[in-house]
Every structure is written in C-alpha cells, then in structure tokens.
C-alpha positions in Angstrom: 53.6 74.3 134.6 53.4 73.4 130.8 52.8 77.1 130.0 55.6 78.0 132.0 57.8 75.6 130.2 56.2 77.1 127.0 57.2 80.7 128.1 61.0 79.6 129.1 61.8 77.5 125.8 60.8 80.7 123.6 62.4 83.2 125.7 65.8 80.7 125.1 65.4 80.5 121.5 64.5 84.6 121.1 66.9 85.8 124.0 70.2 84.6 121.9 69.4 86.3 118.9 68.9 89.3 120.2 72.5 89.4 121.0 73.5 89.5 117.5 71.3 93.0 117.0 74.1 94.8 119.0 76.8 97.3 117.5 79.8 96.8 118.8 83.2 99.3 119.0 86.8 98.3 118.7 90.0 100.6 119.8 93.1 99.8 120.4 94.9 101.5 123.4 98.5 103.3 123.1 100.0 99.6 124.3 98.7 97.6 121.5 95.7 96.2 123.7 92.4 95.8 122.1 89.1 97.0 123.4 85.4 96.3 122.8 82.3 97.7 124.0 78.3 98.7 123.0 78.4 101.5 124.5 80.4 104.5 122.6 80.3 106.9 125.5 82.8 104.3 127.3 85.5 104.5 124.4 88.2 107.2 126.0 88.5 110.5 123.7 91.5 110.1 122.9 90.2 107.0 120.9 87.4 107.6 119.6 89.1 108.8 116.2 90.0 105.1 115.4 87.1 103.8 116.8 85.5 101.2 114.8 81.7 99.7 114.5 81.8 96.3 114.7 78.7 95.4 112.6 77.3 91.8 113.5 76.7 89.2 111.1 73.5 89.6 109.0 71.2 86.8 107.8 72.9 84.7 104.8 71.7 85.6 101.5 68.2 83.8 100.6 69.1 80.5 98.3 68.9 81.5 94.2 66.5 78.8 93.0 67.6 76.5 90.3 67.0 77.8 86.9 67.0 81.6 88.0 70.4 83.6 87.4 71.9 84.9 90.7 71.3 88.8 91.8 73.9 90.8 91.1 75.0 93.0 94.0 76.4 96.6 93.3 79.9 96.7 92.8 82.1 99.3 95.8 83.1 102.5 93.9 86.9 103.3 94.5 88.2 105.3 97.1 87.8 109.1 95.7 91.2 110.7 95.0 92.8 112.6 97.9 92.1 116.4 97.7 94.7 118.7 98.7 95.0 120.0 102.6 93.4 117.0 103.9 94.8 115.7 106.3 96.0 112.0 105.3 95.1 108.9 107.8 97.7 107.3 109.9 98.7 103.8 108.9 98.6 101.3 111.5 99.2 97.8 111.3 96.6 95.0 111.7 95.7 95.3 114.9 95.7 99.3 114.5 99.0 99.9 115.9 100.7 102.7 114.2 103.9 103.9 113.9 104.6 105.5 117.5 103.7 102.5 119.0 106.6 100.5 116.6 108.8 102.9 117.5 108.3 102.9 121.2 109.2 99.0 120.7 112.3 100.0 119.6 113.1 102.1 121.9 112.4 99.8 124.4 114.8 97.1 122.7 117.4 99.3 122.7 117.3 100.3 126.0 117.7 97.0 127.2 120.4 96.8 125.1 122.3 99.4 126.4 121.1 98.3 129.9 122.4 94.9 129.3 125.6 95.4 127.8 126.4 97.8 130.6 125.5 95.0 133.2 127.7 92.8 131.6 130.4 95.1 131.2 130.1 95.6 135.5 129.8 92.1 135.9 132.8 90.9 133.5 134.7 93.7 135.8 134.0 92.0 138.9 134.8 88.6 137.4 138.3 89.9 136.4 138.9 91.7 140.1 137.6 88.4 141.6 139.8 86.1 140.2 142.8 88.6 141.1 141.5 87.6 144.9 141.5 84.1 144.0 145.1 84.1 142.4 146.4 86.4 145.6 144.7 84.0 148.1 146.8 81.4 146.8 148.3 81.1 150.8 145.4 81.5 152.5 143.4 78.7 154.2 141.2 76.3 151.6 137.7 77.1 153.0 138.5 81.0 151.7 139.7 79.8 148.5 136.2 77.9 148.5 134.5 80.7 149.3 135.8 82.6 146.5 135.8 80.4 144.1 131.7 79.9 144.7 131.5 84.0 144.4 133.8 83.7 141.6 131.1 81.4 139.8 128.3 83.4 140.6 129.8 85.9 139.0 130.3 84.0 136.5 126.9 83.0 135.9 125.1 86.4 136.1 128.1 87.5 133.5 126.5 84.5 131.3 122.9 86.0 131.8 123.7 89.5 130.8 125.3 88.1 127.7 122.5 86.0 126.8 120.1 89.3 127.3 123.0 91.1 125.2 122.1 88.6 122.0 118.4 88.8 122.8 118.0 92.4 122.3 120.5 92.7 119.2 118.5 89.7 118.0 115.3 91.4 118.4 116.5 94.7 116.8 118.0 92.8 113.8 115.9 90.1 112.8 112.5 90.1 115.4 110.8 93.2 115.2 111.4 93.4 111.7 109.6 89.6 111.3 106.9 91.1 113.7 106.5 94.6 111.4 106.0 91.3 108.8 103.6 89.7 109.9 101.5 92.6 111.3 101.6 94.4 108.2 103.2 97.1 109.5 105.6 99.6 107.5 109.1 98.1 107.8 111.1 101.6 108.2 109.2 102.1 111.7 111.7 98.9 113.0 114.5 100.4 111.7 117.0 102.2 114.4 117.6 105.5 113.5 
C-alpha cells in the first residue's frame, strides 16, 4: 500500500507538468471566434495561414548571484525591409479579425438600420390609419372604442420599439463600432460606411 501511495504522489506531481510540454494553435474563425488545439491537422485549411503556435511558458531564468553582472540576451534584429512582389500580410485586429470581418459588422448595422426604420415607417402608418378608426368610431358603442384604443396602444408601443432599434443602429454606426475598431486595434477606415 505505501508503495502504491509512493507511485500515485509522483505520478501527480510529474503528470501536471507534462502538460506545459504541449504546442498549442490558435485561429480565429470568419465570425471572430477563437479556436485552440494540439493537434494541427484539426485547424480547417482555410485557417491554417493565420494559424499561430502557442508556445508554453518556459522555466524562469536561473537567479544572477550577487556580485556577478546579469547575461545579456541577444537583442531581436528588425523586421527586413519588404522586397517588391511580395505579397504584404493582412492586418487584423487583436484578436486576428481583419478587415472583411469589420466590414461585414457594418454591413450588418446597416441593415438593421434600414430594416428598422422601415418597420417604423409601417408601424407609424398603422398608428395614423388607426387613430382615423378611433376618431370615426366616435358613435359607436364604448367597448369598440376600448377595443381600439388598446390596438391603438399596441401600436403604439411596437412604433416606440422600432424607434428605439432606429437610434441603436445609427448609434452603433456613429460612435460604437468606431470605439470597438478602438479598442481592438483595428484600422478605423474599416468602420466607416462607404
């Protein structure tokens, strides 16, 4: 039993560090979604341009004893200068979106835009024809004046809602997707509607 207890302990203080001997991949999909994995042959072709090695954390530098001047570590060279009729990289933002998918945001923003104002166009239509039916039931019994004035505030209401998704969307193609191009790093002309 001791031995066994021996055996276990060990294999819980080796089995851990093995895990940190692993190269890991990162893409990022056409939606902005992050992916990892050890195995390469699982990243999708399409990706496996950007992919990236995710190389774990080595052991810390040993300690410089006192008295002894620190090693000096080899200073990176610079980037050599592009040659001509290579092709140059893609920029992408932090999280390796790049400019298609910014784009495709703003696409998207604008279509609900256009959706939304044309929802509230309908609905500010059917509040004007149903408050024509209110004012001509003027004669007509009070539980069908009720009952129009309760469609006449639903109406209402969904005439409110399309409004308020009117001011989201300008607000996001104004002010939010620039702030998000901000804080993403991403090139500020890809949020700009063309």
């Amino acid at each position: 039993m001791r031995k066994f207890c021996i055996v276990l302990l060990v294999g819980l203080i080796v089995w851990p560090s093995l895990a940190f001997v692993q190269t890991t991949y990162r893409w990022v999909d056409d939606k902005g979604g992050v992916h990892f994995t050890d195995d390469p042959t699982e990243i999708p072709e399409k990706y496996q341009v950007q992919e990236r090695k995710e190389i774990p954390p080595s052991e810390p530098p040993p300690a410089v004893p006192k008295g002894q001047p620190p090693v000096s570590r080899p200073v990176p060279k610079p980037a050599a200068p592009e040659k001509k009729g290579e092709p140059v990289p893609e920029k992408k933002d932090v999280l390796g979106r790049g400019e298609g998918w910014w784009r495709g945001q703003v696409a998207s923003w604008q279509q609900k835009l256009a959706d939304a104002q044309r929802n509230l166009q309908s609905a500010n239509a059917a509040v004007q024809q149903k408050q024509q039916e209110l004012e001509q039931a003027k004669f007509k019994p009070n539980s069908f004046q009720r009952k129009l004035t309760g469609e006449l505030k639903g109406l209402q209401d969904k005439a409110s809602e399309y409004a308020k998704q009117v001011e989201e969307a300008r607000n996001m193609l104004d002010r939010g997707l620039a702030k998000q191009a901000e804080e993403y790093l991403a090139d500020p002309n890809w949020v700009r509607s063309r």
